[in-house]
C-alpha positions in Angstrom: -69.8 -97.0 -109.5 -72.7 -98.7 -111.1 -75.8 -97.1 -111.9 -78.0 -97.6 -109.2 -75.5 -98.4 -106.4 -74.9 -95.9 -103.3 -72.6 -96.3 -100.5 -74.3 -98.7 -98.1 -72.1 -98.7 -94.4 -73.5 -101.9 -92.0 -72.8 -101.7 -88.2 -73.8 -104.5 -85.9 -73.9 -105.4 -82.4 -74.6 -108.8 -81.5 -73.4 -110.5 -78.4 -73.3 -114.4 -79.1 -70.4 -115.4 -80.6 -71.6 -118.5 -82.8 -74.3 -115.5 -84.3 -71.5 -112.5 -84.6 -69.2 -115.0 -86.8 -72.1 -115.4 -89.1 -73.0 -112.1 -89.4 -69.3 -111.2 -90.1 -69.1 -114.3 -92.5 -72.4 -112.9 -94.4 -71.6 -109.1 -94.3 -67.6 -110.5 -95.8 -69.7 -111.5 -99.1 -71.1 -108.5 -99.6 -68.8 -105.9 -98.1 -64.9 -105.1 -96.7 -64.9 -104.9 -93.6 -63.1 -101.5 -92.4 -63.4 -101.7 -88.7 -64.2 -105.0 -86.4 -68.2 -104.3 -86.8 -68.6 -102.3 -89.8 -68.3 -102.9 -93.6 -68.9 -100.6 -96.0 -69.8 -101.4 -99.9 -71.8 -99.7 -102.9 -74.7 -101.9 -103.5 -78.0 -101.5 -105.2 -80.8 -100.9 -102.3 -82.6 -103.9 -103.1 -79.2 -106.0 -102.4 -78.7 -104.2 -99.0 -82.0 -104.6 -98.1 -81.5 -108.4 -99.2 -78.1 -108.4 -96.9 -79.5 -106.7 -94.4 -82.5 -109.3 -94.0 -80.3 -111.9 -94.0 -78.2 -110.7 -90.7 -81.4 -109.2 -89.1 -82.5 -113.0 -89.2 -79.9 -113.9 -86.8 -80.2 -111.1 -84.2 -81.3 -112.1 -80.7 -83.3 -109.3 -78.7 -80.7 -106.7 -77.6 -78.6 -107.2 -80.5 -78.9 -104.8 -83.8 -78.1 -104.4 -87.3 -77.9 -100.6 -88.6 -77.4 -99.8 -92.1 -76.8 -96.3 -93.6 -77.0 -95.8 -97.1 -75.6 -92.4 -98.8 -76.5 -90.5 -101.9 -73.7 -89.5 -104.0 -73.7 -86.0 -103.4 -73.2 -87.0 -99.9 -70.8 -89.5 -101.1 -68.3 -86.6 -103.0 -68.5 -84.8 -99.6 -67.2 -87.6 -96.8 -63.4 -87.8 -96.3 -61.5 -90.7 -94.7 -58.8 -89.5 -92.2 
């Protein structure tokens, strides 16, 4: 991992299609994709926030982008089953 980059995990929920595509399409740049909403990468925070920004510009009221970032302590810890 590069200096500087943490474990950044984006979830969304956005309802219109057209806008969910997009999202995906944006968040497949950046990140993989490890369940139908939610890509995880490691990332500097400035690029998640610049990621993040760029889906948040697409959510409609009721819709929402959440992203989770981890510190690598936290990182050593976490397990995928």
């Amino acid at each position: 991992m590069a200096r500087g980059e943490i474990l950044t995990v984006f979830s969304y929920d956005i309802g219109a299609n057209r806008k969910r595509r997009k999202a995906a399409a944006i968040l497949e740049e950046a990140a993989s994709r490890v369940q139908k909403s939610v890509f995880e990468t490691r990332m500097s925070r400035n690029r998640a926030e610049a990621v993040a920004q760029r889906v948040a510009a697409l959510l409609d009221p009721g819709d929402s982008l959440r992203v989770y970032r981890s510190s690598p302590e936290l990182m050593r810890a976490a397990s995928v089953l």
